[in-house]
N, CA, C and O of each residue as an XYZ file, in Angstrom:
816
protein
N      -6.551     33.099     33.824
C      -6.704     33.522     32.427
C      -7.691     34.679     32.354
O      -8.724     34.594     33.017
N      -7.430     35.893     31.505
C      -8.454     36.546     31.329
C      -9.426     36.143     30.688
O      -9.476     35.291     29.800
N     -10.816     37.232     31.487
C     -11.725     36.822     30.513
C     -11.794     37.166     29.325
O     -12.883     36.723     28.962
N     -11.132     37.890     28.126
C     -11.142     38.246     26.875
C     -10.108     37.684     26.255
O      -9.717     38.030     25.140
N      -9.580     36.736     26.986
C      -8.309     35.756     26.505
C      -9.254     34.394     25.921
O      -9.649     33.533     26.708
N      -9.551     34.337     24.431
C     -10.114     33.355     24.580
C      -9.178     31.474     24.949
O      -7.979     31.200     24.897
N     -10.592     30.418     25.349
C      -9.451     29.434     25.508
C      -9.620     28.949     24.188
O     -10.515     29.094     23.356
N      -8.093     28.082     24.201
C      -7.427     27.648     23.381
C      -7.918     26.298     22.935
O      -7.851     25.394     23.768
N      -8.485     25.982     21.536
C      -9.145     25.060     21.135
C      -8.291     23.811     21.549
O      -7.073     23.641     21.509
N      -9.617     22.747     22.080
C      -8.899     21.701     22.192
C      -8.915     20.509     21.048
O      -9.916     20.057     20.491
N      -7.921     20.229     20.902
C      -7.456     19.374     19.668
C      -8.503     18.166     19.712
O      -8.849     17.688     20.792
N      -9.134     17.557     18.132
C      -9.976     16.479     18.842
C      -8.926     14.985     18.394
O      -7.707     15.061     18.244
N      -9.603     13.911     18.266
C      -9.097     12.786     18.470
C      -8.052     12.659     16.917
O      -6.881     12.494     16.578
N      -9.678     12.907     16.229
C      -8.864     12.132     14.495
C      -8.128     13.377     14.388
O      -7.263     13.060     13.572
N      -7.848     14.986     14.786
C      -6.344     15.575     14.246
C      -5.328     14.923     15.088
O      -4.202     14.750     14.622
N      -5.681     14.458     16.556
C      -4.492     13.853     17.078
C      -3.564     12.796     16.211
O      -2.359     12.699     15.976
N      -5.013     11.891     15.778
C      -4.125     10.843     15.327
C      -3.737     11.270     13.933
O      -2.962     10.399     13.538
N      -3.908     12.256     12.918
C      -3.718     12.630     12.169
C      -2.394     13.257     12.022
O      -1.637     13.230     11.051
N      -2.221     13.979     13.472
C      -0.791     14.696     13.974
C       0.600     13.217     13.573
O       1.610     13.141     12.873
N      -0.143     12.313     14.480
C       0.959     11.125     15.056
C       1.403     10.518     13.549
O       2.538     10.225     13.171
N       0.102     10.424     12.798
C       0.657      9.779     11.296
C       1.333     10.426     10.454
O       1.903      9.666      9.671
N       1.577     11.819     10.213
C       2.505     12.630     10.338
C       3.751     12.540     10.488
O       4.557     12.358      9.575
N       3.968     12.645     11.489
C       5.018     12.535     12.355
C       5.644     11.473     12.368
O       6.847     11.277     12.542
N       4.629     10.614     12.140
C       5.103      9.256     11.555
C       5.967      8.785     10.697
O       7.083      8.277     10.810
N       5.145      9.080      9.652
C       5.369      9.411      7.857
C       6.997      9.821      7.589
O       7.804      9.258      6.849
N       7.212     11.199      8.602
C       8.449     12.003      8.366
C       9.631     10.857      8.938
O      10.643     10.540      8.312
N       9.310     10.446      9.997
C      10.469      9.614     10.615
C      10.991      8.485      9.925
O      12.161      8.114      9.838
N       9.620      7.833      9.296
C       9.748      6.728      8.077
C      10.937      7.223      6.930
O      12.004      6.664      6.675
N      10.430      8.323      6.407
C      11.253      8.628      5.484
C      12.188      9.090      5.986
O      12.851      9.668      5.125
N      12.872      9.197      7.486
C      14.457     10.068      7.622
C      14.927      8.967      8.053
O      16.137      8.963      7.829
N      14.531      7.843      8.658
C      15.275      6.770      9.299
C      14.303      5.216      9.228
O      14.242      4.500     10.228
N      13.781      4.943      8.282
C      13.403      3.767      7.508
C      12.123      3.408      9.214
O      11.869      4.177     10.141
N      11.614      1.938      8.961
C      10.717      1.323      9.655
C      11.684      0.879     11.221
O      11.404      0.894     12.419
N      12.755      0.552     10.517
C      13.880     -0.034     11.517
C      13.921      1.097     12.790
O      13.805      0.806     13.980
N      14.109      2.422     12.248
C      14.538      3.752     13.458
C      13.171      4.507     13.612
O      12.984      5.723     13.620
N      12.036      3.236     13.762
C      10.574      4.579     14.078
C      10.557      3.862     15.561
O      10.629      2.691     15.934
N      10.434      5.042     16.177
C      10.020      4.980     17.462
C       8.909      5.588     18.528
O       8.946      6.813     18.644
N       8.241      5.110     19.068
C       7.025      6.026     19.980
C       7.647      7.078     20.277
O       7.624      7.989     19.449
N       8.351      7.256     21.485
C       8.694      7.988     21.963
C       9.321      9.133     20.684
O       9.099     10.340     20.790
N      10.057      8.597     19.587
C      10.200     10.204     18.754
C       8.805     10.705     18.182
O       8.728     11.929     18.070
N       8.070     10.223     17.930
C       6.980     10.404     17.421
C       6.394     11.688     18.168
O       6.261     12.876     17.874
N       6.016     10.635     19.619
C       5.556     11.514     20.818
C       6.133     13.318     21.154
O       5.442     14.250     21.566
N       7.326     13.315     20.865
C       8.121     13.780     21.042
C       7.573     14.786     19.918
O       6.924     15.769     20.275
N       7.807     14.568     18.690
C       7.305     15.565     17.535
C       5.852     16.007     17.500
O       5.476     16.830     16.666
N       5.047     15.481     18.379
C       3.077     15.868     18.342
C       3.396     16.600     19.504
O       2.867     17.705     19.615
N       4.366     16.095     20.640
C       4.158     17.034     21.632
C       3.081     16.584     22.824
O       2.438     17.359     23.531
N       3.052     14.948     22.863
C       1.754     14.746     23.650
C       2.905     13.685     24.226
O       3.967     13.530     23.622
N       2.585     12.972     25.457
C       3.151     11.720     26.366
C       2.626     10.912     25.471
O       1.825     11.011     24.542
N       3.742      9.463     26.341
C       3.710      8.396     25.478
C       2.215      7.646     25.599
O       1.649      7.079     24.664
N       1.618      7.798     27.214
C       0.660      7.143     26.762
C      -0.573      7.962     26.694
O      -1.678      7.470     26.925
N      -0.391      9.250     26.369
C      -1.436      9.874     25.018
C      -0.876      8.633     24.111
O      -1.173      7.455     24.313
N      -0.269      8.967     23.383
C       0.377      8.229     21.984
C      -0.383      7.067     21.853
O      -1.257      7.007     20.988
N      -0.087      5.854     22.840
C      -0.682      4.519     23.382
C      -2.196      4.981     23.198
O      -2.899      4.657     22.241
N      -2.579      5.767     24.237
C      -4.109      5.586     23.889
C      -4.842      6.143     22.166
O      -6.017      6.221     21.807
N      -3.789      6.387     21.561
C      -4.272      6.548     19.735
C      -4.143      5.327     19.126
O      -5.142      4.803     18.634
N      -2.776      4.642     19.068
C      -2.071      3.707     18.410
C      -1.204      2.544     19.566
O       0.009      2.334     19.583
N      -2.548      1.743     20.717
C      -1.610      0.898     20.930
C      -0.350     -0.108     20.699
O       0.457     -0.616     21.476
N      -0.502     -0.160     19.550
C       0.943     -1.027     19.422
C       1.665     -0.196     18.143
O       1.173      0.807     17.625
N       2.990     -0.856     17.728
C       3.567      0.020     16.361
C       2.916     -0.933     15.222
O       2.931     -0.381     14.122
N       2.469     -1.953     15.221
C       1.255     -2.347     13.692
C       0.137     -1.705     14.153
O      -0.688     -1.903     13.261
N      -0.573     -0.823     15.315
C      -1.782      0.125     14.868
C      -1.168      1.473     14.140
O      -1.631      1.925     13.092
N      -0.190      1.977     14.770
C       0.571      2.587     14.229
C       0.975      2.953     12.957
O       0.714      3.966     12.308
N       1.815      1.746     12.629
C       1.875      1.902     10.837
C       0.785      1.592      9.848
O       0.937      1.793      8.643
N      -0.832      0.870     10.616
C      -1.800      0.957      9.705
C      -2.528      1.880      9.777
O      -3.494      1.875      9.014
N      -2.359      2.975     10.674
C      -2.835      4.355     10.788
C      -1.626      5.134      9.293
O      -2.120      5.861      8.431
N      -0.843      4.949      9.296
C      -0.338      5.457      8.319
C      -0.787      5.117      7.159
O      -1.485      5.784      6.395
N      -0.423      4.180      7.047
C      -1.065      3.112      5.754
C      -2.678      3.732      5.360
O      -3.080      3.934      4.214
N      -3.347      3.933      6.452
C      -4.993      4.635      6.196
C      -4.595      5.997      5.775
O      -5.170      6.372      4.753
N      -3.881      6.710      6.224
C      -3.464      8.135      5.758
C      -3.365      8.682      4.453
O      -3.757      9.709      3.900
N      -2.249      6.936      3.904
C      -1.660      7.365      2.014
C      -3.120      7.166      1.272
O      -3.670      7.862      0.418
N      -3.643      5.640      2.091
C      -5.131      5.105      1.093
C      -5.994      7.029      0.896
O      -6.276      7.575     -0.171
N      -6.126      7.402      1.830
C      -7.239      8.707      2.165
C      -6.480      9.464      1.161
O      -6.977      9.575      0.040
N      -5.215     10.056      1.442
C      -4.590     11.085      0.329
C      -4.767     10.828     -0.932
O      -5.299     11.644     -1.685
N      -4.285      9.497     -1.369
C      -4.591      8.868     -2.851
C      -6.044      9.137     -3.310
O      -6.367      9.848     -4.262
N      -7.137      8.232     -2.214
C      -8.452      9.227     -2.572
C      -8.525     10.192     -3.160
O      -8.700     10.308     -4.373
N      -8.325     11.496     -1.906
C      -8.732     12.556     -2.107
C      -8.034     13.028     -2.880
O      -7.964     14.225     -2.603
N      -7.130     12.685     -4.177
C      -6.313     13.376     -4.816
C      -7.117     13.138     -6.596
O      -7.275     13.956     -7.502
N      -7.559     11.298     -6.479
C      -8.216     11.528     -7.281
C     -10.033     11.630     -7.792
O     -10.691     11.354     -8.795
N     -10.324     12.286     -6.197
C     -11.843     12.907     -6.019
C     -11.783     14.389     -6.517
O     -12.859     14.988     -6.519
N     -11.108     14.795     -6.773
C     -11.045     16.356     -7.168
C     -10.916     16.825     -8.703
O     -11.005     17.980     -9.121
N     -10.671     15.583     -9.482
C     -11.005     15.902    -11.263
C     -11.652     14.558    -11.717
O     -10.916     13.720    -12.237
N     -12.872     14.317    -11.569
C     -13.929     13.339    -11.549
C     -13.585     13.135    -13.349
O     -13.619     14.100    -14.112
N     -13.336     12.038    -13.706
C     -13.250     11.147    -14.814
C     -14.144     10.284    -15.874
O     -14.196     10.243    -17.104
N     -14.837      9.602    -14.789
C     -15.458      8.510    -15.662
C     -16.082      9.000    -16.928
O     -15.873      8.461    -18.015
N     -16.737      9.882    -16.780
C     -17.725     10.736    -18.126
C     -16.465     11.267    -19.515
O     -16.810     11.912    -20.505
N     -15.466     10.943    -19.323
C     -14.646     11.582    -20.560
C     -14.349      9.782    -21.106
O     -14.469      8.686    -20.556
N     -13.854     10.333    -22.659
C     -13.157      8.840    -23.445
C     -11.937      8.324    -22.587
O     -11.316      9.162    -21.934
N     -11.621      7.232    -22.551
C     -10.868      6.418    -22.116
C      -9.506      7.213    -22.036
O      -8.701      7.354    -21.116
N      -9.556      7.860    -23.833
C      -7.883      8.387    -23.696
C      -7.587      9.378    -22.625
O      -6.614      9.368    -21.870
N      -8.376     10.068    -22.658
C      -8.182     11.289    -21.402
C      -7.652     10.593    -20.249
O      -6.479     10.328    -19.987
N      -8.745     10.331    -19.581
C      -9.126      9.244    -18.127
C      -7.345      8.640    -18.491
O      -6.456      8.740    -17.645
N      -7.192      8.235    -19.427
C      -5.614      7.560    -19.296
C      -4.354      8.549    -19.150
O      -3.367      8.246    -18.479
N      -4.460      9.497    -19.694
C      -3.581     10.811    -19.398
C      -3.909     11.356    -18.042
O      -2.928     11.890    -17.526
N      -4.725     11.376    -17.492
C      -5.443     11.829    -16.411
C      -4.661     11.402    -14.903
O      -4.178     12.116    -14.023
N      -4.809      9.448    -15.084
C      -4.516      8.814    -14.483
C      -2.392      9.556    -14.619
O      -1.823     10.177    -13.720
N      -2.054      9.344    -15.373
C      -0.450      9.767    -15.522
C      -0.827     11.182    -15.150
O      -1.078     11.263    -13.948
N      -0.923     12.103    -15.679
C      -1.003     13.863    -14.911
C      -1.145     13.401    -13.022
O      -0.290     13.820    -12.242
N      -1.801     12.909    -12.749
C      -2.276     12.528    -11.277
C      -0.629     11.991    -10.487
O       0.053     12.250     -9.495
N      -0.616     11.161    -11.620
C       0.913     10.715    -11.064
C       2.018     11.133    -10.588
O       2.682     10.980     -9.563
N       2.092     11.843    -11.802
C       3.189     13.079    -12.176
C       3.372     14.171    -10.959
O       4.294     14.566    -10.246
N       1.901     14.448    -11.136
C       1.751     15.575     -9.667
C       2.124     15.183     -8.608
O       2.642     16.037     -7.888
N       2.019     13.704     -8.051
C       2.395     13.026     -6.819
C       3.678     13.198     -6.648
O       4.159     13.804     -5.690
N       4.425     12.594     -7.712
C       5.763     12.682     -7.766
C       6.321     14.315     -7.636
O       7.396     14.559     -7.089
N       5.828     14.918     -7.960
C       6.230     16.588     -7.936
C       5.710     17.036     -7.252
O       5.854     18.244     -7.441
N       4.929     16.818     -6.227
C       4.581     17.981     -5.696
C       4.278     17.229     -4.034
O       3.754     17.781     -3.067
N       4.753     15.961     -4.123
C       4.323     15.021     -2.593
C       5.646     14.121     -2.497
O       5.466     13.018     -1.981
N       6.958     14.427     -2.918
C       7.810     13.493     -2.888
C       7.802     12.589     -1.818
O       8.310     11.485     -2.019
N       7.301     12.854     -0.669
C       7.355     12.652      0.462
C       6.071     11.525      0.578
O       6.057     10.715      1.505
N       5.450     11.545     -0.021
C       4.354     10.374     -0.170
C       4.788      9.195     -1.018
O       4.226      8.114     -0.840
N       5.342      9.267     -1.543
C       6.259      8.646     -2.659
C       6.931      7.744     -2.225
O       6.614      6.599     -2.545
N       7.827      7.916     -1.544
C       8.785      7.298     -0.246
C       8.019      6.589      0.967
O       8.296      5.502      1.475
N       7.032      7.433      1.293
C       6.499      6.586      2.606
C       5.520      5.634      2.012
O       5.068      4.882      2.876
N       4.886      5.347      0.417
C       4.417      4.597      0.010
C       5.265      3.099     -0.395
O       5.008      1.918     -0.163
N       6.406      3.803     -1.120
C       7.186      2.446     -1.478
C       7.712      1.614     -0.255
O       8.008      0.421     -0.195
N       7.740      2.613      0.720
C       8.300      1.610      2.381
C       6.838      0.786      2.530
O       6.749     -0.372      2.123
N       5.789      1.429      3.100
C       4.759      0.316      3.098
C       4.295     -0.887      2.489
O       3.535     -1.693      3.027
N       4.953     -1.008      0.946
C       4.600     -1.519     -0.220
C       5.687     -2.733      0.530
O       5.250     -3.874      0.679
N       6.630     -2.504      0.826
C       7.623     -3.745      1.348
C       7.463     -4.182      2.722
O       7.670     -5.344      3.072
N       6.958     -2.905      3.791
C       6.586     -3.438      5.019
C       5.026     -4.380      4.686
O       4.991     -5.394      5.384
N       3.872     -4.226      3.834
C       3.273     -4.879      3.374
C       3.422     -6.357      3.496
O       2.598     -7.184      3.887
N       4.739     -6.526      3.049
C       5.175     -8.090      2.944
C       5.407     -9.200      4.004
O       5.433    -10.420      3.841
N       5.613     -8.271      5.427
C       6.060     -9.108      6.273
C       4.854     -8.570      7.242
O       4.956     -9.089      8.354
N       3.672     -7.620      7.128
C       2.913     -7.153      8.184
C       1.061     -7.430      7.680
O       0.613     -6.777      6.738
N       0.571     -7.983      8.093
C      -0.740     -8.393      7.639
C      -1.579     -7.060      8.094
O      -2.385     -6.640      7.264
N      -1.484     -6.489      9.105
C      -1.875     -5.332      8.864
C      -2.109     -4.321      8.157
O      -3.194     -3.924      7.734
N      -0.484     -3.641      7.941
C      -0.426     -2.828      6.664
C      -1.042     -3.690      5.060
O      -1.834     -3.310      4.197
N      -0.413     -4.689      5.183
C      -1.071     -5.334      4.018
C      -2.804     -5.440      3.967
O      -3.346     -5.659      2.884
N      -3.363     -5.320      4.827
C      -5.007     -5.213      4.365
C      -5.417     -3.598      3.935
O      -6.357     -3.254      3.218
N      -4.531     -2.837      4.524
C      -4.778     -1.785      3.825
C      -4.334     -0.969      2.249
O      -4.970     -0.227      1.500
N      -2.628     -1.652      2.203
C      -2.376     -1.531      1.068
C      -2.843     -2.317      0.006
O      -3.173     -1.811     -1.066
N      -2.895     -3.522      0.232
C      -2.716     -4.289     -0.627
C      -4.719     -3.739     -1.739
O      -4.921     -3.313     -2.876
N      -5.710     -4.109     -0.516
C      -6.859     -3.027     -1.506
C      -6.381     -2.070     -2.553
O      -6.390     -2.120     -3.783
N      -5.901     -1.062     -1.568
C      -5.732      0.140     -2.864
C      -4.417      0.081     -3.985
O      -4.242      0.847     -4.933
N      -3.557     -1.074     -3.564
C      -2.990     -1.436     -5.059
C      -3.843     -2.076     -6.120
O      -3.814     -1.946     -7.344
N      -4.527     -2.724     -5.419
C      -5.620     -3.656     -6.613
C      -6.689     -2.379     -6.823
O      -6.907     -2.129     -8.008
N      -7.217     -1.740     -6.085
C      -8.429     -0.373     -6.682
C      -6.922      0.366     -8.389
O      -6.952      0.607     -9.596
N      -6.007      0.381     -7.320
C      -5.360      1.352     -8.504
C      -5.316      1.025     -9.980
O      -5.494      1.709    -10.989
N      -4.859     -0.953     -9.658
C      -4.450     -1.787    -11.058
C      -6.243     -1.888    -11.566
O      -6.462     -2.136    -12.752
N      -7.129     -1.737    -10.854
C      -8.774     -2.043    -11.146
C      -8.843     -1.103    -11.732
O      -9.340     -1.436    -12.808
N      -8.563      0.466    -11.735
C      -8.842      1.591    -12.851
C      -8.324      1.545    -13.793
O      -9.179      1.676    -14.668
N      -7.155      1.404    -14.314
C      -6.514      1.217    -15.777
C      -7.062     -0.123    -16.318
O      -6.873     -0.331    -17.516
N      -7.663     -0.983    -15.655
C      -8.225     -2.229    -16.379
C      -9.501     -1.380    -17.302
O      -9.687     -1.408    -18.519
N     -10.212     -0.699    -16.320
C     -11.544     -0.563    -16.908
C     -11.204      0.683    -17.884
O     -12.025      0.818    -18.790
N     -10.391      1.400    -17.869
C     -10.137      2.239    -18.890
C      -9.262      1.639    -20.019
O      -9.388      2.073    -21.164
N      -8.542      0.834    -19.783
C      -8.079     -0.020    -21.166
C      -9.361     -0.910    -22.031
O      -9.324     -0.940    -23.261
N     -10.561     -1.670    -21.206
C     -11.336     -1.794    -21.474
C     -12.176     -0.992    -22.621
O     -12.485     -1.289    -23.775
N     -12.440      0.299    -21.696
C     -13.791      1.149    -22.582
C     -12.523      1.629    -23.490
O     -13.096      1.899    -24.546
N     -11.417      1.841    -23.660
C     -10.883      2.611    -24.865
C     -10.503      1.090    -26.271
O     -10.267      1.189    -27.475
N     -10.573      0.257    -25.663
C     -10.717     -0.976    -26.847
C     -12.587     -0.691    -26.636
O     -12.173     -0.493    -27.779
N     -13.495     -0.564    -26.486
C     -14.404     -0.757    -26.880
C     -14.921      0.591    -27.646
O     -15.821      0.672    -28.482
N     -14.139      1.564    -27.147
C     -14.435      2.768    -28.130
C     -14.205      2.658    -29.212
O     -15.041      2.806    -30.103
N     -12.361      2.216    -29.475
C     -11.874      2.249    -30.491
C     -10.854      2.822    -30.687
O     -10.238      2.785    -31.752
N     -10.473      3.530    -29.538
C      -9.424      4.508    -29.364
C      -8.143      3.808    -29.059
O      -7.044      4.295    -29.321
N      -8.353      2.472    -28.411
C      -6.791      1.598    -28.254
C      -6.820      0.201    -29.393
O      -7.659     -0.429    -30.036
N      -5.658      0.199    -29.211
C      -5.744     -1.097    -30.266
C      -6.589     -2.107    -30.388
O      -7.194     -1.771    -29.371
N      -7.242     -3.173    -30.780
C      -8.414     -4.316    -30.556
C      -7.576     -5.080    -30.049
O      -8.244     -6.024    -29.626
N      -6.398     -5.284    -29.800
C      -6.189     -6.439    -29.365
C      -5.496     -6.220    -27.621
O      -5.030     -7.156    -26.971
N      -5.544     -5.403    -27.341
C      -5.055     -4.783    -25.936
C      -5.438     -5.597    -24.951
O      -6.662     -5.516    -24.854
N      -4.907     -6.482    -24.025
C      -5.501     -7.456    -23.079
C      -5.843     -6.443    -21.956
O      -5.093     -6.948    -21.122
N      -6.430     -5.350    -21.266
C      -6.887     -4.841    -20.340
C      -6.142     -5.277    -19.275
O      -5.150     -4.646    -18.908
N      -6.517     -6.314    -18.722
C      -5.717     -6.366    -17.719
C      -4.238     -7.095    -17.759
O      -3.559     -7.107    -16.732
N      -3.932     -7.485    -18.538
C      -2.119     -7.452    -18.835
C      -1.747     -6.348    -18.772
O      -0.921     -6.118    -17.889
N      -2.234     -5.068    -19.766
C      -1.775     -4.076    -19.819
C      -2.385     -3.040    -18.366
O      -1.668     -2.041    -18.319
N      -3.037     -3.022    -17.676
C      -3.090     -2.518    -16.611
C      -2.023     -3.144    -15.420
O      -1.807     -2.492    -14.399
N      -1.484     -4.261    -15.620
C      -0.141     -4.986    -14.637
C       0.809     -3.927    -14.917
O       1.409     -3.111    -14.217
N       0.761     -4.195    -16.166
C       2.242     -3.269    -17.186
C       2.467     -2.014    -16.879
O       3.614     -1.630    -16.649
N       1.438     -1.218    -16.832
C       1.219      0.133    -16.468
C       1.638      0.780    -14.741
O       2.242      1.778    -14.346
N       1.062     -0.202    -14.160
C       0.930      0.011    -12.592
C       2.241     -0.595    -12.120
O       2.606     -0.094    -11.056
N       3.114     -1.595    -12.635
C       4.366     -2.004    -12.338
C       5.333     -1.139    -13.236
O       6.505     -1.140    -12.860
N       5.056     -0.456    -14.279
C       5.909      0.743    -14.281
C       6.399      1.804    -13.597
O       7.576      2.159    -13.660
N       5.138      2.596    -12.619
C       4.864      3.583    -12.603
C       5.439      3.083    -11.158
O       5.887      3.974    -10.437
N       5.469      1.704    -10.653
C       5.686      1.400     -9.228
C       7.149      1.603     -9.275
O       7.889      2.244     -8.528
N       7.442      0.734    -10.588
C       9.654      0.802    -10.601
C       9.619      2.067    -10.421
O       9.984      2.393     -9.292
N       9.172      3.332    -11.440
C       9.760      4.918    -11.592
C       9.240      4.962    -10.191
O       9.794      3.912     -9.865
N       8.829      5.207     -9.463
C       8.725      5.384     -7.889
C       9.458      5.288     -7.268
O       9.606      6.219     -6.477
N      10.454      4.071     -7.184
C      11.254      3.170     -6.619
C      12.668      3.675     -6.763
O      13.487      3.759     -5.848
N      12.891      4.071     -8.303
C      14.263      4.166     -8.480
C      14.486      6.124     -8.730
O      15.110      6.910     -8.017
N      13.971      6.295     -9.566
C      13.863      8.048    -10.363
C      12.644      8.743    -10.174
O      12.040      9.356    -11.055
N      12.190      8.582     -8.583
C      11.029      9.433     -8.882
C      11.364     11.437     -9.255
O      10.562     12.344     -9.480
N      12.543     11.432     -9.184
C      12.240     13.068     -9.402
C      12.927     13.632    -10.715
O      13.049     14.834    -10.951
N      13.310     12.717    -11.446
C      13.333     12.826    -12.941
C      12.286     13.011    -13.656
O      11.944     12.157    -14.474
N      11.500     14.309    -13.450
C      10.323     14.419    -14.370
C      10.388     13.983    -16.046
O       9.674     13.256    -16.735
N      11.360     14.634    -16.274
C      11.499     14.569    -18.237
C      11.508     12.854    -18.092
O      10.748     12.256    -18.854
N      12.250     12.136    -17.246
C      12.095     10.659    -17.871
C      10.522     10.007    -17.530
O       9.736      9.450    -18.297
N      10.402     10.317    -16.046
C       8.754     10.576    -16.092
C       7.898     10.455    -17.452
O       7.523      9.424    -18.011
N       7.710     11.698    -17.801
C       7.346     12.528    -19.093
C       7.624     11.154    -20.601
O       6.774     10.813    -21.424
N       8.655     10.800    -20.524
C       8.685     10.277    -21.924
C       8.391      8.626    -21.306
O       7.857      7.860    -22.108
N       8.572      8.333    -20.557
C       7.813      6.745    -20.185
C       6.174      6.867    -20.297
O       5.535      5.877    -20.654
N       5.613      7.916    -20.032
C       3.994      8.250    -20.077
C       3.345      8.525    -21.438
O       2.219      8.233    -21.839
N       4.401      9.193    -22.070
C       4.338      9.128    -23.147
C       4.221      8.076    -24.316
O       3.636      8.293    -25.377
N       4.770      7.073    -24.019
C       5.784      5.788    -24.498
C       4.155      4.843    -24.563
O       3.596      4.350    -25.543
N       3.750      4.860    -23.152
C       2.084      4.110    -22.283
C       1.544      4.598    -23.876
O       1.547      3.923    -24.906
N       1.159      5.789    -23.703
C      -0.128      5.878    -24.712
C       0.149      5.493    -26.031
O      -0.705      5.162    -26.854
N       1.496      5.548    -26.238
C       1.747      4.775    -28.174
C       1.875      3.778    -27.739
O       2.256      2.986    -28.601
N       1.686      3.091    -26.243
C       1.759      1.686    -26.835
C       0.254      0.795    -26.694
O       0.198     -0.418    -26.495
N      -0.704      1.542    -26.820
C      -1.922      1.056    -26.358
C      -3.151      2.021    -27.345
O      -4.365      1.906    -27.179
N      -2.475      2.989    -28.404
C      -3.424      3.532    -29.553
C      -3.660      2.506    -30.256
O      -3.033      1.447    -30.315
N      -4.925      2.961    -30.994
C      -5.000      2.168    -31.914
C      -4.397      2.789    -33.391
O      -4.549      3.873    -33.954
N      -3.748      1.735    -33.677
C      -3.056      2.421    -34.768
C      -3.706      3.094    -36.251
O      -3.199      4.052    -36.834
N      -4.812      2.432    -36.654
C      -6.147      2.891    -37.275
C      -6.353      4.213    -36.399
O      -6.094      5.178    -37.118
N      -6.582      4.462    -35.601
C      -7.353      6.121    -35.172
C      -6.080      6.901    -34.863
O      -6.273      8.065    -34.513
N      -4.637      6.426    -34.932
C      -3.452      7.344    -35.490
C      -3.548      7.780    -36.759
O      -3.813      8.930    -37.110
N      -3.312      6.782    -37.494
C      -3.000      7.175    -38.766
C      -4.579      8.377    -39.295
O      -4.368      9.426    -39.904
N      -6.037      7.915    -38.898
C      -6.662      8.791    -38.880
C      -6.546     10.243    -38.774
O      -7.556     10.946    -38.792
């Protein structure tokens, strides 16, 4: 190699495994849990199988490396328009805009979420990771149905957490069946907030 050739950075661990969950992710969504395999994986990062092995010994480290991937994205998606300090109603539009964007602009997260959500069921693995950040998710619309009945801004009689089930098992079906129907999107989100005003600070 020359000397003014510089060398070529070497990749560290967490982009490796960052690569593999990836690669992962994509295979999930072209050929379900049933057609994921090491070796295609391997194959798409470009490293041997037991590189691969020494990231994700088995396929449940594997798919809870994925599973850590969506939890981190979901994070970091809603670390970037900080909430708590506005009224409830916002923070509740907020939470739907956030959504919306997922669905439009990550279809692909969308899909590899609702597969986990069912591999969940039969894998204790993936399930310690999902199953948290379904309950963090249904835990934020509780506390914002909360402070907007204590503002005044939702109805007084709003059960918080009934209506945070209601909300988060909506938004799970539109996932499931129409995620890329924005306009129906759009008028189900719509639908959320008249059904949780208070009808006193409408007519106001």
């Amino acid at each position: 190699m020359s000397q003014d050739q510089p060398a070529a950075r070497r990749e560290s661990s967490e982009e490796r495994r960052q690569a593999i969950a990836m690669a992962a992710r994509q295979l999930i969504i072209e050929k379900g849990f049933e057609g994921l395999r090491t070796r295609d994986i391997a194959e798409r990062v470009g490293i041997n199988i037991a590189t691969l092995h020494y990231h994700v010994p088995t396929k449940e480290a594997l798919i809870g490396l994925v599973a850590e991937t969506i939890r981190d994205q979901f994070a970091a998606q809603g670390s970037r328009r900080p909430r708590r300090h506005l009224p409830a109603m916002r923070q509740l539009e907020m939470e739907l805009e956030d959504f919306r964007e997922t669905i439009q602009e990550t279809p692909d997260l969308v899909v590899v979420f609702v597969e986990m959500l069912d591999r969940a069921r039969r894998s204790k693995q993936v399930d310690d990771v999902i199953t948290p950040l379904h309950t963090y998710w249904n835990s934020q619309f509780e506390v914002i149905f909360a402070a907007g009945v204590s503002e005044g801004a939702f109805r007084p009689n709003l059960n918080p957490i009934a209506q945070a089930r209601i909300v988060t098992g909506a938004l799970g079906d539109f996932w499931g069946r129409s995620p890329q129907d924005l306009a129906a999107f759009d008028e189900m989100a719509a639908e959320i907030v008249r059904g949780v005003v208070n009808p006193a600070m409408a007519q106001g």
